[in-house]
Every structure is written in structure tokens, then in C-alpha cells.
C-alpha positions as CSV (number, residue, x, y, z in Angstrom):
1,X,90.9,107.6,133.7
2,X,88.6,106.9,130.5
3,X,89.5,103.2,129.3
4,X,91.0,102.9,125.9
5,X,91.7,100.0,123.6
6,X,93.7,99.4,120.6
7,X,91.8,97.8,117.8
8,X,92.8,96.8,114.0
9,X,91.4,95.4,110.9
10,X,91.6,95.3,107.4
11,X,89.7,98.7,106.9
12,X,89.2,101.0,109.1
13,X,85.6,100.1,109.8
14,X,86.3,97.1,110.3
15,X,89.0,98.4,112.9
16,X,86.5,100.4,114.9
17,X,83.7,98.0,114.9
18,X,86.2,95.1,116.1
19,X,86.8,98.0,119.2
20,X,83.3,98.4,119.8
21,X,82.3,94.9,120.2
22,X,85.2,94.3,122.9
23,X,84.3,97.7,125.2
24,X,80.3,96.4,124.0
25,X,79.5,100.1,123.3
26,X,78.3,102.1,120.9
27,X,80.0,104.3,118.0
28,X,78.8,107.4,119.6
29,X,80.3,106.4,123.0
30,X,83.7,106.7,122.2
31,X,86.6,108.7,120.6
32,X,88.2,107.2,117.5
33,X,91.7,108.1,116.4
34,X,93.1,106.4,113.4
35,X,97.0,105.5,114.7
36,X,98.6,103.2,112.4
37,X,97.8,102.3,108.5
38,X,99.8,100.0,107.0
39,X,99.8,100.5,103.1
40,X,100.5,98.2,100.3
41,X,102.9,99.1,97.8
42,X,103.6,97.4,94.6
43,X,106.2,95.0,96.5
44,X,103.8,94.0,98.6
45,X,100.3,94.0,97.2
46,X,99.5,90.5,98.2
47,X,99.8,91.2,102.1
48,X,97.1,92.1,104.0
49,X,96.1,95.4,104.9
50,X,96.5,96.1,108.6
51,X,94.5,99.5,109.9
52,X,95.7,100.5,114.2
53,X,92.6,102.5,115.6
54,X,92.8,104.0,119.2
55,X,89.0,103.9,121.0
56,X,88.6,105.8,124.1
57,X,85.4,105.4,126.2
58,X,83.7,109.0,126.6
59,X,83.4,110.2,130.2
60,X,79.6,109.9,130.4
61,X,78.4,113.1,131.5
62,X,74.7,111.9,132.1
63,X,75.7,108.8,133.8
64,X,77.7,111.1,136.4
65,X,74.9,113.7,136.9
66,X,72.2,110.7,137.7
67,X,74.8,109.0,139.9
68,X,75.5,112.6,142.0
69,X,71.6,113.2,141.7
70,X,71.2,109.8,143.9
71,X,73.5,110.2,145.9
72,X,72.2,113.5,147.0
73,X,68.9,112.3,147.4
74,X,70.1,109.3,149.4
75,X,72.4,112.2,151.8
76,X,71.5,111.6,155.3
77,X,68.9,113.7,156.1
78,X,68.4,115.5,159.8
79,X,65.9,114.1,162.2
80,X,67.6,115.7,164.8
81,X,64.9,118.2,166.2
82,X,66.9,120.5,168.2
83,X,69.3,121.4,165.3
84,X,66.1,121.8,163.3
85,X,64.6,124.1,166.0
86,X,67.5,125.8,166.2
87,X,67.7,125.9,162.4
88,X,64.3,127.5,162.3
89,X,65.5,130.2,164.5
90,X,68.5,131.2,162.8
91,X,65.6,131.4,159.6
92,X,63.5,133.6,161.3
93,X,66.3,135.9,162.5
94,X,67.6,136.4,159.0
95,X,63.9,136.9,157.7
96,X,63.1,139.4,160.0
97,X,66.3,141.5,158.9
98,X,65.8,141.1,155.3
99,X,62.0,141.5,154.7
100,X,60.5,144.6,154.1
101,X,57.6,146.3,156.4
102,X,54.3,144.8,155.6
103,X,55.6,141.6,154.2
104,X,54.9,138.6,156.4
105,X,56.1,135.0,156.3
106,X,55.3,131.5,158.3
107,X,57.9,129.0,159.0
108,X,56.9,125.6,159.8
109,X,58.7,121.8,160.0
110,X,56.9,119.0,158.2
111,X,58.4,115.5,158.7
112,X,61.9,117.2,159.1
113,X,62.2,119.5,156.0
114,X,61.3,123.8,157.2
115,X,58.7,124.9,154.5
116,X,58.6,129.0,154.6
117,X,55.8,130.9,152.9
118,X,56.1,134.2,152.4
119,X,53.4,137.2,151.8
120,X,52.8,140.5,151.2
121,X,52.3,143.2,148.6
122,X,55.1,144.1,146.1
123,X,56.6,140.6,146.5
124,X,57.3,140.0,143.2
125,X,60.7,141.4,143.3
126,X,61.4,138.5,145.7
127,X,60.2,136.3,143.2
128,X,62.0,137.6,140.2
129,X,61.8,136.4,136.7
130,X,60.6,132.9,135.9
131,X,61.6,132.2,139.6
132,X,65.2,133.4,139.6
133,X,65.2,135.6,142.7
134,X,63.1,132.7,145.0
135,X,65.0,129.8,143.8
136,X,68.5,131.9,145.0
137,X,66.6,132.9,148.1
138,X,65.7,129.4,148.9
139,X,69.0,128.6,148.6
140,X,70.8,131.1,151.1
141,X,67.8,129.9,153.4
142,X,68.7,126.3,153.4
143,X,72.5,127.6,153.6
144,X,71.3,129.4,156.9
145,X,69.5,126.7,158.3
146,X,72.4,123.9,157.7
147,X,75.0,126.5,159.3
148,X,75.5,124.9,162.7
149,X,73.6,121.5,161.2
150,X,75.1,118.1,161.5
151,X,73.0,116.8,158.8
152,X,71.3,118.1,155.7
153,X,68.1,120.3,156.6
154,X,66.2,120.8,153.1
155,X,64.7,124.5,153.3
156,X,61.4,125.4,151.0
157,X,60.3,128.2,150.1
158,X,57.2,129.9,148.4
159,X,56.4,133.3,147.6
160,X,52.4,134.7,147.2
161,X,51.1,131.2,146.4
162,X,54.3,131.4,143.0
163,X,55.2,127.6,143.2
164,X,51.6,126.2,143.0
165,X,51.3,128.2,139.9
166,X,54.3,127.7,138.4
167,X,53.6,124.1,138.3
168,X,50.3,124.4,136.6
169,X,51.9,126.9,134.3
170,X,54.8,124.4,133.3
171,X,52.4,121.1,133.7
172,X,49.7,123.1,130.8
173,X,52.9,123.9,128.6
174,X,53.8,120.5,128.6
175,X,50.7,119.3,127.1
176,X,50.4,121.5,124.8
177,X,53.8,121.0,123.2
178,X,53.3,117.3,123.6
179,X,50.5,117.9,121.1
180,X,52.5,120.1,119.1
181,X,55.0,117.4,118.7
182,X,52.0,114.7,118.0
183,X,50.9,117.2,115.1
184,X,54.3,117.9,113.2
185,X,56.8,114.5,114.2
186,X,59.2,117.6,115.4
187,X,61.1,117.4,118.6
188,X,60.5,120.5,120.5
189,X,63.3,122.0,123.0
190,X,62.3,123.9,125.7
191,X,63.8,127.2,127.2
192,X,66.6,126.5,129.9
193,X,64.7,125.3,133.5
194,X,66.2,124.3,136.9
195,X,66.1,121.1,138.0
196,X,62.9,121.4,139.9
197,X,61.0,123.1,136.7
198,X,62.5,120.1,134.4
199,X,60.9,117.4,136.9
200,X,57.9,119.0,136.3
201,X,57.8,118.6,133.0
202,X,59.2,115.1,132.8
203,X,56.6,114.0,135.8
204,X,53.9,115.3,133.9
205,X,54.7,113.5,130.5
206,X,56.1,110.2,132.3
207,X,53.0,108.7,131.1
208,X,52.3,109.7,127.7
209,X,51.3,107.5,125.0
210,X,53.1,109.4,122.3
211,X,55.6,111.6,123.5
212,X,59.1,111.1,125.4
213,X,61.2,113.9,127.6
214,X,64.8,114.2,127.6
215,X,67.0,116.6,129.3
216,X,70.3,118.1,127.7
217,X,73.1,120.7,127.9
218,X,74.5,121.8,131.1
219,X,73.5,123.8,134.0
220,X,72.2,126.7,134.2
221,X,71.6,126.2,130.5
222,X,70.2,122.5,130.8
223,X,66.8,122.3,129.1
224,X,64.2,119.5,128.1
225,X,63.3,118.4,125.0
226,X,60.1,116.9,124.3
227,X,60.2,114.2,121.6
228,X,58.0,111.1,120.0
229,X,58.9,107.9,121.4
């Protein structure tokens, strides 16, 4: 449950910024809702003024994402290397019923994680636009390989060389909107990315003098924005 606190003062500024110093956040942190106001009337214009605000504390969206992110990333992950043999099989069985004559594909564990590369011509159908179609099929892979898993088994998967590219596409974009945004002082938002796109673009700007990345909105919609510092 959001904390909330009830805050007065003599105006209702000076209401709300009395609540903000005692939850030590900021204005935009929290939702304000004026509940009492005690008036003066010609009787009583000598008393003070009294003004009751009501601050709840915003659930913190961001927070929650980068706390779920971690603890994803710190999920056990399977060194067990039957179930990922056997993980690899049930991959290959499925791969050999979906794909298509003439496209061929190579499965093979590196330090516990299955990386699957796939070729062929007319693959770009697996692909799909901007990555839709792989990034689905990489996830009904790794859905595969952690059926009978005890652990998480991460599953990756590239298609005709796509991911390699689509990095140096995405890492070239971001340079030359950070220069755009250089140029004009404008913040620039990008179209809506995964997760794995919008790293990209934050990795590659991490470092720049000039520029900042942010991420915002929510997913599948959740797209960078690419700002001076």
C-alpha cells in the first residue's frame, strides 16, 4: 500500500511543501488532494488560516521495473549439463519440424546459455519486421528448452547474421541522433524498441560527453529518448 500523510499550513503551499519535507520527496512524486480548508469569516479574521492536504507517495513504476530487471538477471541460472543436453535436444526436435527444406541451423552451448544460428535462403520471414518474428521465435525456443528444466536455460537465437547488424544499425542511429540533439538542444524520442534494442542504444551512449539516454512508457510501447545532460 502507497504511504500517505496528512500535512497542513497556512496556504496550501505551504501545506504540501511541509508533506514533502517529512516523506523527503519530491512534488512530482506524489498525489496531492486538498481535504480540509478552514476559512476566515468576518467573526474570525484574526485566526489563523489552517489548509489539511492529503500526499500520497506514487507507486514508482521505474523503481519496480529496475528491481524485477535485477532480480531476473540474478535468477539462478542452469549449470546443470544433462538438463541442458537434454534441453538442446528438445530444440533440435522442434527445429527440425518447423524449418523449412533448405534452411539449416547449428545449435551450440557456450558457458551454459544454447546460442542457435539459423541459415538459409528466404529467411527473412523468420526474421520479420525490425526483429519481431526472431525475437517471438527466441522466445518459444527458450520456452522449449526450460520445459523439463529445473533452472533457467537462456536460449539465443540469430537469424542470417540479423543481430550483428541490427546492432551496428541501432549503435550508427545513436550517434547520429546524439549529434542531432548536440545541434538543436532538442530531446529526441525514439521509435518503440525491446529491451535488448534499448540497451543498445543506452550502451552505446553510456559514455557521451554531451548527451544522456532515458527510457519511458511501457512495454511493448517503451522507447528511449535521447537528451543533453
Amino acid at each position: 500500500m502507497a504511504k500517505t500523510i496528512i500535512s497542513q499550513g497556512k496556504t496550501t503551499n505551504e501545506a504540501i511543501e511541509n508533506g514533502l519535507r517529512e516523506l523527503k520527496v519530491s512534488k512530482d512524486m506524489v498525489e496531492i488532494k486538498i481535504i480540509e480548508e478552514e476559512k476566515r469569516s468576518f467573526y474570525n479574521i484574526l485566526a489563523p488560516r489552517v489548509v489539511k492536504v492529503e500526499l500520497t507517495l506514487k507507486e514508482n513504476k521505474e523503481t519496480k521495473k529496475e528491481i524485477n530487471s535485477k532480480e531476473k538477471v540474478e535468477r539462478k541460472t542452469n549449470k546443470n549439463e544433462e538438463e541442458i543436453k537434454v534441453a538442446v535436444e528438445q530444440v533440435n526436435e522442434f527445429l527440425n519440424k518447423f524449418l523449412k527444406e533448405g534452411i539449416t541451423y547449428n545449435t551450440e552451448i557456450k558457458e551454459y546459455d544454447i546460442y542457435v544460428d539459423i541459415e538459409g535462403k528466404n529467411v527473412n520471414y523468420l526474421i520479420g519486421y525490425r526483429g519481431e518474428n526472431i525475437n517471438a521465435f527466441q522466445t518459444i525456443l527458450t520456452s522449449i528448452a526450460n520445459k523439463k528444466s529445473t533452472a533457467k536455460i537462456r536460449v539465443y537465437l540469430d537469424i542470417a547474421g540479423y543481430r550483428e547488424k541490427r546492432v551496428k544499425t541501432l549503435e550508427d542511429l545513436a550517434e547520429k541522433i546524439a549529434r542531432t540533439v548536440v545541434r538543436t538542444g532538442k530531446d529526441v524520442t525514439l521509435e518503440p524498441m525491446t529491451a535488448y534494442e534499448r540497451k543498445i542504444i543506452h550502451t552505446k551512449l553510456q559514455t557521451h560527453s554531451k548527451v544522456e539516454t532515458i527510457s519511458k512508457g511501457e512495454e511493448p510501447y517503451r522507447k528511449v529518448v535521447i537528451k543533453l545532460k
